[in-house]
DRENBA-393987 format. One record per atom (N, C-alpha, C, O): x, y, z. Coordinates in nm, 2 decimals. Example, Ala and Ser with C-alpha at 12.3 -4.5 7.8 and 13.67 -1.06 7.14 Angstrom:
   east  north     up
   1.32  -0.57   0.78
   1.23  -0.45   0.78
   1.32  -0.33   0.78
   1.42  -0.33   0.85
   1.28  -0.22   0.71
   1.37  -0.11   0.71
   1.29   0.00   0.79
   1.34   0.11   0.80
# end
This chain:
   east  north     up
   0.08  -0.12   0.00
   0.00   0.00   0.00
   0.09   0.12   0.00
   0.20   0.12   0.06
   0.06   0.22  -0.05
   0.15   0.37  -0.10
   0.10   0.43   0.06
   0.03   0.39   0.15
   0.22   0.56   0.04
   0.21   0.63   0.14
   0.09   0.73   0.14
   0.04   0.77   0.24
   0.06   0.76   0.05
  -0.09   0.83   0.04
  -0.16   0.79   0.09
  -0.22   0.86   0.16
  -0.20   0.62   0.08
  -0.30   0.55   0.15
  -0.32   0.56   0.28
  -0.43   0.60   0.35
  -0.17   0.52   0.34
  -0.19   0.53   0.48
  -0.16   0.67   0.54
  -0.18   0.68   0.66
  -0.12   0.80   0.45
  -0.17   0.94   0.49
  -0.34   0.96   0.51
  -0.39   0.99   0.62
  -0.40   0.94   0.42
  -0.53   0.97   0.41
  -0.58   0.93   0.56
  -0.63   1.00   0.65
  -0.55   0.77   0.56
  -0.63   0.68   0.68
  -0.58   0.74   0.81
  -0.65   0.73   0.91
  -0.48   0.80   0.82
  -0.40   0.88   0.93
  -0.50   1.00   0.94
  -0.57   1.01   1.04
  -0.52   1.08   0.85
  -0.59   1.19   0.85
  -0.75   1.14   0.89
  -0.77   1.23   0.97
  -0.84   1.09   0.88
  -0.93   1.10   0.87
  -0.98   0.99   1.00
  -1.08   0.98   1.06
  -0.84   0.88   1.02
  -0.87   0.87   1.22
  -0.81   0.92   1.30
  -0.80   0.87   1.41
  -0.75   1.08   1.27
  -0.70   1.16   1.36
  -0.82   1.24   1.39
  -0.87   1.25   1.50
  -0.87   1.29   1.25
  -0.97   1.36   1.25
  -1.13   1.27   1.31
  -1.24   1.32   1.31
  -1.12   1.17   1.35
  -1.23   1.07   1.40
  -1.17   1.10   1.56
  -1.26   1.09   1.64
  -1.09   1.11   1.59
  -1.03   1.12   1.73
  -1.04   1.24   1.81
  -1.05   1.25   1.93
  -1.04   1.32   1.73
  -1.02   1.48   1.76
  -1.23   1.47   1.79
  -1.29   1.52   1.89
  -1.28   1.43   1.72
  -1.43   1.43   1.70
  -1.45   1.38   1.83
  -1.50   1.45   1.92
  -1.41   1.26   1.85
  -1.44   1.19   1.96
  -1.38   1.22   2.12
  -1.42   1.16   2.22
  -1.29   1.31   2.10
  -1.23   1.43   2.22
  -1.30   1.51   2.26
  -1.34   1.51   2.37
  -1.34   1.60   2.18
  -1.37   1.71   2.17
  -1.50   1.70   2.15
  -1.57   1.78   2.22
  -1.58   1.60   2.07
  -1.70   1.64   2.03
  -1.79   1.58   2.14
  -1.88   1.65   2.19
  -1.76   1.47   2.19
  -1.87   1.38   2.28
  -1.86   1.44   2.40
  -1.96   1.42   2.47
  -1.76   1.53   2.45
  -1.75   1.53   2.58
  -1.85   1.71   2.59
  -1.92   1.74   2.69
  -1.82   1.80   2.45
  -1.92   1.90   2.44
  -2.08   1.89   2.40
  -2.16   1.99   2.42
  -2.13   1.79   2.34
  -2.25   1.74   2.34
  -2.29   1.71   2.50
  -2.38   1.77   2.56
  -2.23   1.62   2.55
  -2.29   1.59   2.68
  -2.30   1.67   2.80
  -2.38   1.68   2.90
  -2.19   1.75   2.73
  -2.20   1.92   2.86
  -2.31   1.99   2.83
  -2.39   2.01   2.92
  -2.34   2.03   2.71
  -2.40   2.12   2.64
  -2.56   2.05   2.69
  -2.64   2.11   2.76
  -2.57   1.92   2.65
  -2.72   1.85   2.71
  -2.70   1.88   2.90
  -2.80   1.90   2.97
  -2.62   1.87   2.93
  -2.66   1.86   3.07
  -2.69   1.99   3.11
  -2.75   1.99   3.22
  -2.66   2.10   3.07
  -2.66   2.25   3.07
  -2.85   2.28   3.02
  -2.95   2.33   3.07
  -2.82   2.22   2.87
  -2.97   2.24   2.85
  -3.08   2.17   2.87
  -3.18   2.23   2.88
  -3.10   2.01   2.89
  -3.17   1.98   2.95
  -3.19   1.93   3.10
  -3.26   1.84   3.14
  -3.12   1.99   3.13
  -3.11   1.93   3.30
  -3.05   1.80   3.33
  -3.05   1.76   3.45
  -2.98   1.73   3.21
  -2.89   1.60   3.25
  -2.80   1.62   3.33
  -2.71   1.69   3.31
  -2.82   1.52   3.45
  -2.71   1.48   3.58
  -2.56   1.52   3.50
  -2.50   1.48   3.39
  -2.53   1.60   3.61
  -2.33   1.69   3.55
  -2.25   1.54   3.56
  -2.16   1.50   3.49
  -2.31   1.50   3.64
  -2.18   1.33   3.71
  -2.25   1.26   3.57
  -2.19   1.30   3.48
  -2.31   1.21   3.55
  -2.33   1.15   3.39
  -2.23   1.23   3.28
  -2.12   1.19   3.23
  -2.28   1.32   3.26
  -2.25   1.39   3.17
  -2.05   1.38   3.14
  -1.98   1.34   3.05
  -2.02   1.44   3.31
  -1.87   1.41   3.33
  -1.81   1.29   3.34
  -1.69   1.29   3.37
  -1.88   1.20   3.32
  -1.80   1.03   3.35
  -1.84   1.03   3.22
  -1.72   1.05   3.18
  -1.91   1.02   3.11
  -1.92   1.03   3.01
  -1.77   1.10   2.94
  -1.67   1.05   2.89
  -1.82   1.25   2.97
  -1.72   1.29   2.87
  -1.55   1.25   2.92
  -1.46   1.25   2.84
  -1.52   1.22   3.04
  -1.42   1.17   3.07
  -1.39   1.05   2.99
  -1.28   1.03   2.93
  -1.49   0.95   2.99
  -1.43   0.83   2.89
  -1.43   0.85   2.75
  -1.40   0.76   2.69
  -1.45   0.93   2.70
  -1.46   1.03   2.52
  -1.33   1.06   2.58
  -1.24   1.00   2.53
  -1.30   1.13   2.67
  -1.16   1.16   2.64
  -1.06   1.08   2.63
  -0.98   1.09   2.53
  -1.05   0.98   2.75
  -0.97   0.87   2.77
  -0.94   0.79   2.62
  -0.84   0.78   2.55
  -1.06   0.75   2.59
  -1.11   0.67   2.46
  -1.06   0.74   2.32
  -1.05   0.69   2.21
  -1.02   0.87   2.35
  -1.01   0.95   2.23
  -0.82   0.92   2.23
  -0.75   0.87   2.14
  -0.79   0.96   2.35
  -0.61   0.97   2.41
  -0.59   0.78   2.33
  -0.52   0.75   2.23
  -0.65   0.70   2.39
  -0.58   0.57   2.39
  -0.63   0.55   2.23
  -0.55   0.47   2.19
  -0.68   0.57   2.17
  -0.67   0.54   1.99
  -0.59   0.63   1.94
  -0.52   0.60   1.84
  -0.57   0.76   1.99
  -0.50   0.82   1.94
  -0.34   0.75   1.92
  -0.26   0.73   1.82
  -0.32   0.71   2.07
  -0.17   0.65   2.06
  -0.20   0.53   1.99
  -0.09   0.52   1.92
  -0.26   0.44   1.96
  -0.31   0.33   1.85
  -0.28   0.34   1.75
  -0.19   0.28   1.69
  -0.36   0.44   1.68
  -0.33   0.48   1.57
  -0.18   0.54   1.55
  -0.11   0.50   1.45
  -0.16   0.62   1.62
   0.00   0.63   1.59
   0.09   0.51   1.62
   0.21   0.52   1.58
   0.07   0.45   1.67
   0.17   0.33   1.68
   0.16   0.29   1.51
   0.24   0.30   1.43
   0.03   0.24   1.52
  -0.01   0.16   1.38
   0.08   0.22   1.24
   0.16   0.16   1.17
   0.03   0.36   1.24
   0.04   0.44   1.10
   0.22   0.45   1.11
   0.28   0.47   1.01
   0.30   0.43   1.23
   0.43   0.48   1.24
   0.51   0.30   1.22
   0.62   0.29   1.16
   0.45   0.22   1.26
   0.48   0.08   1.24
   0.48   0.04   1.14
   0.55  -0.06   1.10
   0.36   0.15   1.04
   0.36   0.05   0.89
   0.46   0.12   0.80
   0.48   0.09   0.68
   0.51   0.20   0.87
   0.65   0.31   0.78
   0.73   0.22   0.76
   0.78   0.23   0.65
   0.78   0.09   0.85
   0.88   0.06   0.78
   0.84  -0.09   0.68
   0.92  -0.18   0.65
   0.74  -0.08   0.66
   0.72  -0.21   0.52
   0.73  -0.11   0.43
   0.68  -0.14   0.32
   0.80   0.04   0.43
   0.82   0.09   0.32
   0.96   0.08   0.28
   1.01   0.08   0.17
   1.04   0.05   0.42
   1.21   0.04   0.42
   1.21  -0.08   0.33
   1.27  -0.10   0.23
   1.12  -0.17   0.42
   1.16  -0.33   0.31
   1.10  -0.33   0.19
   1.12  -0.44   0.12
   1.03  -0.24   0.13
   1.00  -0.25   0.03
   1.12  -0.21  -0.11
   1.13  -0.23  -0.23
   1.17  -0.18  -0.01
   1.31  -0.10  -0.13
   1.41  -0.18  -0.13
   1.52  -0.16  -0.19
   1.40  -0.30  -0.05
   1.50  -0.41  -0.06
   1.55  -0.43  -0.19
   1.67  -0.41  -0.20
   1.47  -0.47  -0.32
   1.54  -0.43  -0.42
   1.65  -0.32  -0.51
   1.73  -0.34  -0.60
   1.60  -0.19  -0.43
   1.66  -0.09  -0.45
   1.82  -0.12  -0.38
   1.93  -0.09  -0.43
   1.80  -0.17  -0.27
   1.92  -0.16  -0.19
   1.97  -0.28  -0.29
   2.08  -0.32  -0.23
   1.95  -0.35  -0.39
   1.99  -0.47  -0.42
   2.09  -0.40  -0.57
   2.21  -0.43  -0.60
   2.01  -0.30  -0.63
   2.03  -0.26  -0.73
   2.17  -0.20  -0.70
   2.27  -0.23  -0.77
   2.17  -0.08  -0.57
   2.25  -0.02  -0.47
   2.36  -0.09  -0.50
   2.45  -0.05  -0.57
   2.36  -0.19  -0.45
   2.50  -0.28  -0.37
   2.53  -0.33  -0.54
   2.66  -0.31  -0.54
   2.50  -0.37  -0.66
   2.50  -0.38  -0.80
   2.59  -0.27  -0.84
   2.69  -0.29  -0.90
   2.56  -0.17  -0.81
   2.59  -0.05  -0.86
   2.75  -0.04  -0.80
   2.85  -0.02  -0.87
   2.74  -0.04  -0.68
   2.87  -0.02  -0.57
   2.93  -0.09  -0.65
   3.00  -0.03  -0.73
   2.93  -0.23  -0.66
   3.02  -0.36  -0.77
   3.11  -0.32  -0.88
   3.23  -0.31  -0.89
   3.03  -0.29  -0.95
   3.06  -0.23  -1.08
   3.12  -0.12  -1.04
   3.24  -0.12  -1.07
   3.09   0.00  -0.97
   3.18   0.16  -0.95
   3.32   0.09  -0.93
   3.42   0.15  -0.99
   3.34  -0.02  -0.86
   3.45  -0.08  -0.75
   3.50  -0.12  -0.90
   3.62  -0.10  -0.90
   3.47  -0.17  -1.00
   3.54  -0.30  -1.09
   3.59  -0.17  -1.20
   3.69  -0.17  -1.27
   3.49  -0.06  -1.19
   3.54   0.06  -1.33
   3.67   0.12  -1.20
   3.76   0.17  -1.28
   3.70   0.13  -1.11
   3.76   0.23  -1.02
   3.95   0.14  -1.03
   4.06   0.18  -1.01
   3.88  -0.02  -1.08
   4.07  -0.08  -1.05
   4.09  -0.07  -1.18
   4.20  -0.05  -1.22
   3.97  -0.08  -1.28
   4.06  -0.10  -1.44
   4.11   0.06  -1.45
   4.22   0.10  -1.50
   4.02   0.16  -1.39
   4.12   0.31  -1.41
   4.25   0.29  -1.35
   4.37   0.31  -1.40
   4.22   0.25  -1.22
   4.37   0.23  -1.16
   4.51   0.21  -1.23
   4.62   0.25  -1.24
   4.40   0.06  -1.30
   4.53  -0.03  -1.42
   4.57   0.06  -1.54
   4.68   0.05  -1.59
   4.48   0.15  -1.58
   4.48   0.23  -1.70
   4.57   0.34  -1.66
   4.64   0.37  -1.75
   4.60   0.43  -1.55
   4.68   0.49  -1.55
   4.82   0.44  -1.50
   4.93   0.49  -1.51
   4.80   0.32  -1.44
   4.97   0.26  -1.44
   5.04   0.26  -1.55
   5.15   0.31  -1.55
   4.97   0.19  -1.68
   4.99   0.22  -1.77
   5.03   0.31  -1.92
   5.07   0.30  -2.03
   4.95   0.44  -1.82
   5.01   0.51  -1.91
   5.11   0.62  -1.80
   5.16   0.73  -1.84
   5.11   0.58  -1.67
   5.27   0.62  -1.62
   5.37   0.54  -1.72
   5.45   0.60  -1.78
   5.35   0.38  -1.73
   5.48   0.31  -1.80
   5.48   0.42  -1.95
   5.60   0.46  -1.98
   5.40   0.45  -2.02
   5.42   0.49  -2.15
   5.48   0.66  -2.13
   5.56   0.72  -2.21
   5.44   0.71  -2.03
   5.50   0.83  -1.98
   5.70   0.87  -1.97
   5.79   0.95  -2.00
   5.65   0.72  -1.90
   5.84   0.71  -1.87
   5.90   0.65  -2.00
   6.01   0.69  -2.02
   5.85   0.57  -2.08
   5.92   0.59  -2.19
   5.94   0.62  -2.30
   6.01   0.58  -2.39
   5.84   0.76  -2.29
   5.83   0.86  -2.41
   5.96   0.95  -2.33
   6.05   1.02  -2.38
   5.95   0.91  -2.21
   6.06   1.04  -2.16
   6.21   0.98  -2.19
   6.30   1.04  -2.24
   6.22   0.83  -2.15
   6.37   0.78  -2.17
   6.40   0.82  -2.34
   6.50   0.87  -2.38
   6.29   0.80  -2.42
   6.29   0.82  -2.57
   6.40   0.95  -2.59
   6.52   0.96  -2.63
   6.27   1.04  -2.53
   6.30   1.17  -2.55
   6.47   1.25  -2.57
   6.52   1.34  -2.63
   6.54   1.13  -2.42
   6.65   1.21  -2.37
   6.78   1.16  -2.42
   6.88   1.22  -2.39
# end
């Protein structure tokens, strides 16, 4: 699954969390204010909206931050191509090596030539 996917689903049970913080515990105040519902209902109520809101919140962040790294292993390939690549840099890095030993030897004997 892309990281968009699990952006979206992040955003919209953050935004289900925040609803469920904030909104259940102001509904129940708001009723107990206007219709005369018991404050101790109301506040054991919105206390577990809160609680309830806190403990998915950390859920959800565990979740959404846990599934970050099936993105690391997903690039195991990449790291595969990576280490391919290193190979080869390493195999072009000794034939230059060899290629200018060789043209030191042709250096020194244009010069013995020369003199």
């Amino acid at each position: 699954m892309s990281r968009v996917f699990f952006g979206l689903i992040g955003i919209f049970a953050y935004l289900s969390i925040i609803a469920i913080g904030f909104g259940v515990p102001y509904i129940f105040m708001s009723y107990a204010i206007k219709y005369n519902l018991d404050f101790i209902i109301a506040g054991v109520v919105a206390a577990i909206a809160i609680i309830a809101a806190a403990g998915l919140g950390v859920v959800v962040t565990a979740i959404l931050f846990g599934e970050s790294r099936f993105f690391i292993e997903d690039k195991s390939g990449e790291l595969e191509k990576l280490s391919i690549f290193r190979a080869q840099s390493r195999a072009m890095l000794e034939e230059l090596d060899d290629v200018v030993s060789i043209l030191k030897d042709i250096r020194d004997i244009l010069r013995k030539v020369g003199e």
